[in-house]
Structures are given as C-alpha cells and as structure tokens.
C-alpha positions as CSV (number, residue, x, y, z in Angstrom):
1,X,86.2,-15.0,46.3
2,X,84.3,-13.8,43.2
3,X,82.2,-16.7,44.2
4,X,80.9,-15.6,47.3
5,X,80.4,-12.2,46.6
6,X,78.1,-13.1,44.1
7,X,76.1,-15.7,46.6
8,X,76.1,-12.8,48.9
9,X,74.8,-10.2,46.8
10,X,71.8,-12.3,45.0
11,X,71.2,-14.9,47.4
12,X,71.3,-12.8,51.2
13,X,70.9,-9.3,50.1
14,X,67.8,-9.9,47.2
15,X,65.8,-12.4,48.0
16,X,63.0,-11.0,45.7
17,X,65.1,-11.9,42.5
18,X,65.5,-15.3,43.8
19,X,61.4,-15.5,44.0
20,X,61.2,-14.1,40.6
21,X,64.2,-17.2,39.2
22,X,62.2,-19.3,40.7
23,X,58.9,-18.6,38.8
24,X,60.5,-18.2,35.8
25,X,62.0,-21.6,35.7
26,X,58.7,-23.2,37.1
27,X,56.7,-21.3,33.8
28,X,59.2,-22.9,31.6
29,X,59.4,-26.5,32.9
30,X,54.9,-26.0,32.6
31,X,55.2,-25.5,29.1
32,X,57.6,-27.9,29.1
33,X,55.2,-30.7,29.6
34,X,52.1,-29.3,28.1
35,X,54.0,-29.2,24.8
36,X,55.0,-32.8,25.5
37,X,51.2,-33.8,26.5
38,X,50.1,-32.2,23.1
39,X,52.5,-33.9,21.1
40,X,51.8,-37.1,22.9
41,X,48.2,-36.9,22.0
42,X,48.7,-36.0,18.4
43,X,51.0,-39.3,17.9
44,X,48.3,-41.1,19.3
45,X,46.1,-39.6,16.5
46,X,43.3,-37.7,18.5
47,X,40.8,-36.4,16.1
48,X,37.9,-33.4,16.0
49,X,34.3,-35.1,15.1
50,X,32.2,-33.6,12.8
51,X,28.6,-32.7,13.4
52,X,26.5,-35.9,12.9
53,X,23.9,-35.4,10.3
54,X,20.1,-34.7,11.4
55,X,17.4,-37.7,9.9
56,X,14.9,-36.1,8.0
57,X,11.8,-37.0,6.1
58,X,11.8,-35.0,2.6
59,X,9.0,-34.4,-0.1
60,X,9.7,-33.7,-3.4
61,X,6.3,-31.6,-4.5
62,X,5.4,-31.5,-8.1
63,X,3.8,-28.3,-9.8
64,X,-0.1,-28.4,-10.1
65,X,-3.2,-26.2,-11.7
66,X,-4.8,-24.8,-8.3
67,X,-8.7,-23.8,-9.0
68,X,-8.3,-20.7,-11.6
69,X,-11.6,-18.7,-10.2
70,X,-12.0,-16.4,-7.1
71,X,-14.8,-15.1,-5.7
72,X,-15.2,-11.8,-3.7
73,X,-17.7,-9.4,-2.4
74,X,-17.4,-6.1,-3.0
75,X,-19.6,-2.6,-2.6
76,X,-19.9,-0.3,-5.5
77,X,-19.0,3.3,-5.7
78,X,-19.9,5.9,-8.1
79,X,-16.8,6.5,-11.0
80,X,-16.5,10.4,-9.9
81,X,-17.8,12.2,-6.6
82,X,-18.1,15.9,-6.7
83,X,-18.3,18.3,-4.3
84,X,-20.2,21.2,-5.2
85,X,-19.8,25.2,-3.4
86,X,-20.1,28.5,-3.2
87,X,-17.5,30.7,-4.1
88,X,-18.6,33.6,-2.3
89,X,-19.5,33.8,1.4
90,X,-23.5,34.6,2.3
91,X,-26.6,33.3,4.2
92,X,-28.6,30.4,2.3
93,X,-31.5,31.5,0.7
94,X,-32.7,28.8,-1.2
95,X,-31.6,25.5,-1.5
96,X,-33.4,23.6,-4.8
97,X,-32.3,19.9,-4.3
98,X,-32.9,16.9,-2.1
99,X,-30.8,14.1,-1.2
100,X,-31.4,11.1,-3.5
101,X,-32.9,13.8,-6.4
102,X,-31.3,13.2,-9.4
103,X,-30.0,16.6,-11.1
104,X,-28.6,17.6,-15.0
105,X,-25.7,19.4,-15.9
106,X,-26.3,23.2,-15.4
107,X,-29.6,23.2,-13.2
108,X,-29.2,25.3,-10.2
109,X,-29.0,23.7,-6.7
110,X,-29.0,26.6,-4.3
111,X,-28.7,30.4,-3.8
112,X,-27.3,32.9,-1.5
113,X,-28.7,36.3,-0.4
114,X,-27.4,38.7,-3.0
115,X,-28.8,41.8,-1.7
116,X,-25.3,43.6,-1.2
117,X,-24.1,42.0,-4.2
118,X,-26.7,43.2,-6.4
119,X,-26.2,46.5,-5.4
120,X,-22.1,46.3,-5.5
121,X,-23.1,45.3,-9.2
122,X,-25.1,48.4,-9.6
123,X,-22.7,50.9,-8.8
124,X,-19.7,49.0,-10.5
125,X,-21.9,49.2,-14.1
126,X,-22.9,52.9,-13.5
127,X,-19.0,53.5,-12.8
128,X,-18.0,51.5,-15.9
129,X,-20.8,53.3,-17.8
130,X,-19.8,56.9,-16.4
131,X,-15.9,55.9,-17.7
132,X,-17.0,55.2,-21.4
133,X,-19.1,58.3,-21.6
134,X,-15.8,60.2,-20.2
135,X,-13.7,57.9,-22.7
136,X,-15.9,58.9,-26.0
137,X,-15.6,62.4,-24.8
138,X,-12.0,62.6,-23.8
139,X,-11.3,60.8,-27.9
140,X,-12.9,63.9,-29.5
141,X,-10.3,66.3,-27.8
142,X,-6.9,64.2,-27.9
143,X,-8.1,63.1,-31.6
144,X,-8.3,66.9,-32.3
145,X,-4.6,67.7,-30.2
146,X,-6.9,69.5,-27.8
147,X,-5.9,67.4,-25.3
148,X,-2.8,66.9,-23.1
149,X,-1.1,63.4,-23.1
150,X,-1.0,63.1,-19.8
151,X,-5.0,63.6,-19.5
152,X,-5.4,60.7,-21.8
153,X,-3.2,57.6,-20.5
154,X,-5.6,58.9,-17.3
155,X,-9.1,58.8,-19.0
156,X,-7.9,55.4,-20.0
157,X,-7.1,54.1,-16.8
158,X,-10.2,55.0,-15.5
159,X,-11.7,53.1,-18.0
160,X,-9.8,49.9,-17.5
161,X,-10.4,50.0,-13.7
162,X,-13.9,50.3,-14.5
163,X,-14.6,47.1,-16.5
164,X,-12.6,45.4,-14.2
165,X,-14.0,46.4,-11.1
166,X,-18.0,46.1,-13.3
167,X,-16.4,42.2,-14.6
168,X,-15.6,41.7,-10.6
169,X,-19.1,42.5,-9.4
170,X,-20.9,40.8,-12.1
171,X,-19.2,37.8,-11.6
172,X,-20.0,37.8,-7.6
173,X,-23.1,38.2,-8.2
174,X,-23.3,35.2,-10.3
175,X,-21.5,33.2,-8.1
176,X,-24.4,33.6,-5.5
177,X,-26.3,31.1,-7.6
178,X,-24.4,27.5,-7.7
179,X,-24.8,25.4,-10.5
180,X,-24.7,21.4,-10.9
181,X,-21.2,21.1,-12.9
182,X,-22.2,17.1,-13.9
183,X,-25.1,15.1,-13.9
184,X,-25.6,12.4,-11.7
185,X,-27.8,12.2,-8.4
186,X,-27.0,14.4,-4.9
187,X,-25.8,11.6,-2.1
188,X,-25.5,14.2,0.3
189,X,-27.2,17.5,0.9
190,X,-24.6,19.3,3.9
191,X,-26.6,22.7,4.3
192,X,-29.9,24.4,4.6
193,X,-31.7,27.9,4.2
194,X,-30.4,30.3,6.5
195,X,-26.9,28.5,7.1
196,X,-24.3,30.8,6.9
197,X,-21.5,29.5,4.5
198,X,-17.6,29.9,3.5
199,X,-15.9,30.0,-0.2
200,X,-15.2,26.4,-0.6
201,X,-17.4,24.6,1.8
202,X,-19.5,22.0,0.3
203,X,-23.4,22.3,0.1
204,X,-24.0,19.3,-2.0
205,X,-22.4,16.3,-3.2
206,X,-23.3,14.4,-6.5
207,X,-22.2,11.2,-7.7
208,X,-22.3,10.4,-11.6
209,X,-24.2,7.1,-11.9
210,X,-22.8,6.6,-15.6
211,X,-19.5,5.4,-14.8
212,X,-20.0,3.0,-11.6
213,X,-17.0,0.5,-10.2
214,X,-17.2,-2.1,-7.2
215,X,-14.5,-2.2,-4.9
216,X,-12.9,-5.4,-3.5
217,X,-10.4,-6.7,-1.2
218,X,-7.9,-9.0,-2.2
219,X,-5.9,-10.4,-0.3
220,X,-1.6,-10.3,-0.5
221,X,-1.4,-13.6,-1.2
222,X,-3.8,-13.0,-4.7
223,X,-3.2,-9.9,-5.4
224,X,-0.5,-10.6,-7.7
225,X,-2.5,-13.3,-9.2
226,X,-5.0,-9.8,-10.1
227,X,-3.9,-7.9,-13.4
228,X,-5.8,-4.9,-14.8
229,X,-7.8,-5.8,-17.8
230,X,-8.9,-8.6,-16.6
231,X,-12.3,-9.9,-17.4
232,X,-15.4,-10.6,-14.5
233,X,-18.5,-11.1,-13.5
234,X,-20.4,-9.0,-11.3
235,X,-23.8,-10.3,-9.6
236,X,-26.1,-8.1,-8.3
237,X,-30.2,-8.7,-6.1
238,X,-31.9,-6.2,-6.9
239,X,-34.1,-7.9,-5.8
240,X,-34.4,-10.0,-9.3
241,X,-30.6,-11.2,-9.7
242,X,-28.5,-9.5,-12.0
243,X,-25.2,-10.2,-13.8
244,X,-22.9,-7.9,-15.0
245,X,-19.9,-8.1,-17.1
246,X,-16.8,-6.3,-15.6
247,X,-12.6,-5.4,-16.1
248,X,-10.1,-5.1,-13.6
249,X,-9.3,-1.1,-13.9
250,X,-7.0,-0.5,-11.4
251,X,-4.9,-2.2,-8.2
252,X,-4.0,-0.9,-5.4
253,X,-0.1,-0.8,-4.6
254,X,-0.5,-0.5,-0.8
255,X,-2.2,-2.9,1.6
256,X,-4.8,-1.8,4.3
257,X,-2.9,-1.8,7.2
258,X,-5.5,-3.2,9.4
259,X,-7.1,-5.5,6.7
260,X,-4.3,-6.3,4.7
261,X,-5.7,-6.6,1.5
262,X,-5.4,-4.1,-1.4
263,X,-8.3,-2.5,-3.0
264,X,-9.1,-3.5,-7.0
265,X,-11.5,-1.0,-9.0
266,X,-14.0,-3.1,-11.5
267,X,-15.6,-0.9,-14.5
268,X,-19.0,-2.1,-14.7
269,X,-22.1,-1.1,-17.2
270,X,-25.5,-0.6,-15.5
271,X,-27.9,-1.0,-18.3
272,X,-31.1,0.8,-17.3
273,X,-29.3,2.5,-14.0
274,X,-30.3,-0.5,-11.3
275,X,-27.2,-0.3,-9.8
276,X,-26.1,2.5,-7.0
277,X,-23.4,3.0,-5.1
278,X,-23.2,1.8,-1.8
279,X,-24.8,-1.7,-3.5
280,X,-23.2,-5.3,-2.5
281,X,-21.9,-7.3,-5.2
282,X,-20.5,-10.5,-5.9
283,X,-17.3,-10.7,-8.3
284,X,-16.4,-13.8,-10.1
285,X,-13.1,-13.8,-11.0
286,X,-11.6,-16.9,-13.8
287,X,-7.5,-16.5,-13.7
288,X,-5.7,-18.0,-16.5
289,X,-4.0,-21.2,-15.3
290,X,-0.4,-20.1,-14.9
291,X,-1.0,-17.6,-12.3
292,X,-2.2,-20.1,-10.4
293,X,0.4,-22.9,-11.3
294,X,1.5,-23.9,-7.8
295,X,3.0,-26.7,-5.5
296,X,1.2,-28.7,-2.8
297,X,2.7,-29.7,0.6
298,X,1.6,-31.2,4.1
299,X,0.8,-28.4,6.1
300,X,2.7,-29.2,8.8
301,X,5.9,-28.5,6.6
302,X,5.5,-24.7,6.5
303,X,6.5,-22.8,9.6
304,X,6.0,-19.7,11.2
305,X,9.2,-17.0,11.6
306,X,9.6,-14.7,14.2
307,X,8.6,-12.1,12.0
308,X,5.2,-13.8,11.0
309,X,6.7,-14.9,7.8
310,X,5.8,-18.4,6.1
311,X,9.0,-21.1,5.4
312,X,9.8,-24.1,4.9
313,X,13.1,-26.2,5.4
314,X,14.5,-27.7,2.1
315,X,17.8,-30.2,1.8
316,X,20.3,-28.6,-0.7
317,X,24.0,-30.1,-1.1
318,X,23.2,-31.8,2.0
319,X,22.2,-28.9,4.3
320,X,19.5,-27.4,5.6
321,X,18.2,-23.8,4.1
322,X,15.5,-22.1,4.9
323,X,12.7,-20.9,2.1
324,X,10.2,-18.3,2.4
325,X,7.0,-18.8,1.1
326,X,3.4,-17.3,0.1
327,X,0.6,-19.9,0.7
328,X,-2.1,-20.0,-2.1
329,X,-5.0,-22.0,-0.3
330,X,-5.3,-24.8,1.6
331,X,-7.1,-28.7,1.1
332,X,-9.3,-30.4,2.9
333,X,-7.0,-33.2,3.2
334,X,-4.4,-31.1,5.4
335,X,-1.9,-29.9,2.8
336,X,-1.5,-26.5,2.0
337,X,-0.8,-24.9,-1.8
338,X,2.2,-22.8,-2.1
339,X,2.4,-20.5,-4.7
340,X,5.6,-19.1,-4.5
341,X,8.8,-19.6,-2.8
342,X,9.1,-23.5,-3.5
343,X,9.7,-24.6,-6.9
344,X,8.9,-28.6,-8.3
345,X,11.7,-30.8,-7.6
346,X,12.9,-29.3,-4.3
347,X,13.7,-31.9,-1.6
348,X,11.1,-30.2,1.3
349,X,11.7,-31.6,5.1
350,X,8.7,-32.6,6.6
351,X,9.7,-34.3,9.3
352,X,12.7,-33.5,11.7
353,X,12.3,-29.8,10.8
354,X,12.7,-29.2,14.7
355,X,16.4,-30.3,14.8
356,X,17.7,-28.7,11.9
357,X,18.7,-24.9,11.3
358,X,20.5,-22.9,8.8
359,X,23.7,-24.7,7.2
360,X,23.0,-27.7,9.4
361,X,24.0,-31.2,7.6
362,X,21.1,-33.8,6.9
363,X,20.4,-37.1,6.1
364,X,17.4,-38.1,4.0
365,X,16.3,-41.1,5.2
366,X,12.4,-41.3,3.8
367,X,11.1,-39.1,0.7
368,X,7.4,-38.6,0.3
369,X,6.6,-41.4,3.2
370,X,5.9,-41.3,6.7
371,X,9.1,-40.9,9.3
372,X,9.2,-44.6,10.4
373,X,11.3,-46.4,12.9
374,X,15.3,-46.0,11.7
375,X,18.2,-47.9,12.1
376,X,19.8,-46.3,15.6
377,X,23.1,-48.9,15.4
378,X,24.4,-47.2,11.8
C-alpha cells in the first residue's frame, strides 16, 4: 500500500524529480569512469616532458686594453661672458665701443642723456645744502635750551631726507655713464645712439679672453671613461698649428637630448692671446688603461631591446639570461668591444640566440667555434 503511494506520488504526480534523479546518477557514474581513466593512466606510468634544451654556440671573451686615446673636436668659449647695462632708463647718447674692440676694466662704453638727471642732482644738493645750513642753525638754539624738542628731532629729519634724496640723485646721475666691469673684448654690441633703453637690458657684451675653455661632446658611452683633472692636448690652425696643453674642468651630468652626448669644459692657456672663442679645436685625449679595460665579442652577439638598449644572451646554471651592455668601439674584423655589462669568463651565446629567452634551458654544444652540423639522433 505504502508502496504504491509512494510510485504514485514521485513517479505520476512529479515527473520533474524523476528528470533531476536521473541526472544526478548519470553525473556520478561520469566521474565514475574519469576517475577510473586517470588512475588507469597513472598505473601505466604517463609522464610530463620537460622542455628540451636549446643548442647554442657560446664564447667565453677574455678582458683586453682597448686603444687608451680619444680624439674630439671641440669649439672654444670664453671662461666668463658678461652682460653689461644701464641701470637707469634714457635715450643713447653715446656709445664708445665697437664689436671686436678690446676694452679695460673701468673704461666707459656708453652714455645716456642726463639732462633731467643733472638737474634732479641739482636741486637734491641745493636741498641737502639748505638742510645743513638749517641744521648748524637749529644746534646753536637747542645747544642753548632755546629750542623746543620737538623742533629738533624735525630739523634732523629734514636733514636725513636730504642726503638721502642728494645720495639718490647723485647716484642716477652716475649711472647714466656705464662702465666696463672686466676686461676682455666686446662680442656683441646690442644698441646704438638714440635707442631708447630699459634698467637691465644689455648694451654690450664682453668676454674675458684670459680664462678660455673648449667645449666637447662626448658621447654616453665615454663619458664615464672622462674624469675632471684629466690631462690633454688641444691643437689649434691659426693658421701656423698650435698645441696647447689642457685639463678636464668640468662634465656635464645630463645628455643633449637630441645629440646625446654630454658637454666636458677644458681649461686651456693662450700664451700671447691667439686663441678666441668661437675657434675649432682638436682634443687629444690619453685615458689610463683601466678605464678602457674591456671585453671583445662578434658583433652579431649583441642585440637590440625594444627599448633601444644593447644585450647579450649569456648561459648561467644552464639557462639563458639576458645582459645589458654599453659598447666601447667596434673592429674592423666584425667584433664589437664591450665595456661594461659582460665580464671575462662569461659563457656569451653567439649562435642560437633566436630560440632562447629568459630562464630558457640550453645546451652548449661549440664554445668559441663556428655552429657546425650536430648530432639530430641524441
């Protein structure tokens, strides 16, 4: 009875929980026999290969003495450039200088109209000397008690403001006349007569020609190979060839952006003032051996990054790695000098560089040879 009732009520009145039975027991008898398949196949010892190792050619570079001299070309510039202005606005009224003209300490080089200045002078001395006739008056009374306090501290004041304002005046005045503050030789003359001009806005400019330098590029790769102090040669045609001695003074920090090179400053002495700036020069440059110390590759073992960065692949523990690098010159003969980034004794790939990447195993099958025909059946 029970029987039935249960048939009817699961089996004629729900057939969605029969559906659902259904897929339940067809879920477990899946799993089921994927369990058994997996356990099957692990009996029958199925095993996960490991990557097979890339063939590479290898060289092992050894450190060498690269040539220890540079040479550059470089312009010279004058030690100290100064701009030279008015302080005072006015209209040009003389201008005592010429471009190229070489000038001394002190001697004038031009002169505004001073008219209204001269007379602003004027009245600020007679003021000044009107207060210290009042001043030596005013003494005699307040010396004597004759005189109110009050009258005093003012007969003072007056004469305070009076200097000043006669100091003020004087010095205006002055300051329509400008003055070479160094000696050296104008490069640029930037006004005439009758050019109206501002507080602050050159008229001249002189360059000393004591203390000349000569600018040159080096490039990033050398620049650290560049360290002030360091002792050159300058030659100069002009027109009879000249040569120089020279030291490094300063380096620059930051590279051209569109050149990429940094800027070095070399002192050099003129004897007899033959060289100007604006000159071409040629700069000889000896290194000392271990800045140059370096390690020698084929060429076609350094590669080019994304980034336009120099590497090469080296074997370590049996991988690849990758190795950035700063190339020092190149040879005639192909191979390419390295002066950083690769140290003697590392195992560089040359060959079968394409397959490899970063953490990929590798097997050494020629070291400082050409890639030749290898066994395919090992």
């Amino acid at each position: 009875m029970y029987h039935k009732l249960i048939k009817r009520l699961f089996y004629l009145e729900n057939p969605k929980f029969m559906k659902r039975i259904s897929f339940i027991i067809l879920s477990l008898v899946a799993a089921v026999l994927l369990s058994g398949s997996f356990l099957m196949s692990c009996r029958h010892g199925v095993e996960v290969t490991a990557q097979k190792p890339v063939r590479v050619e290898v060289s092992v570079p050894v450190s060498s003495v690269a040539d220890a001299s540079r040479v550059y070309s470089g312009t010279v510039e004058s030690g100290s450039t100064t701009p030279v202005s008015f302080s005072v606005p006015g209209t040009i009224s003389h201008v005592y200088v010429a471009e190229g003209q070489r000038v001394a300490k002190g001697q004038i080089i031009a002169r505004v109209k001073s008219g209204s200045l001269e007379n602003a002078n004027n009245i600020a001395q007679a003021t000044l000397e009107e207060a210290t006739d009042a001043y030596g008056r005013m003494k005699k009374l307040h010396d004597a008690g004759a005189l109110p306090e009050i009258k005093w501290v003012a007969v003072q004041s007056e004469l305070k403001q009076a200097s000043n304002a006669a100091e003020i005046a004087a010095r205006e005045l002055s300051d329509a006349t400008i003055y070479s503050p160094v000696s050296g030789a104008v490069s640029r003359k930037l006004a005439d007569v009758g050019q109206n001009v501002m507080p602050g806005i050159p008229v001249v400019t002189i360059v000393s020609l004591d203390d000349i330098n000569i600018s040159i590029p080096v490039p990033e790769n050398e620049i650290g190979m560049v360290d002030v102090g360091d002792a050159v040669t300058v030659e100069f045609t002009v027109p009879d060839t000249v040569i120089l001695d020279g030291r490094v003074n300063r380096k620059s920090v930051v590279a051209d952006p569109l050149t990429r090179t940094y800027a070095v400053k070399i002192d050099i002495a003129d004897a007899g003032r033959k060289i100007l700036p604006g000159m071409t020069g040629t700069v000889n440059m000896r290194m000392p051996a271990e800045r140059v110390r370096s390690v020698v590759l084929p060429s076609r073992a350094v590669l080019l990054s994304a980034d336009n960065r120099n590497f090469v692949w080296i074997v370590r523990d049996g991988k690849a790695e990758r190795r950035y690098v700063t190339i020092g010159g190149f040879a005639d003969s192909g191979a390419v000098s390295l002066s950083d980034g690769v140290a003697a004794g590392d195992s560089v790939i040359v060959a079968g560089m394409g397959k490899v990447s970063t953490g990929t195993p590798v097997e050494v099958i020629m070291e400082n040879a050409k890639l030749k025909d290898h066994d395919e059946s090992r």
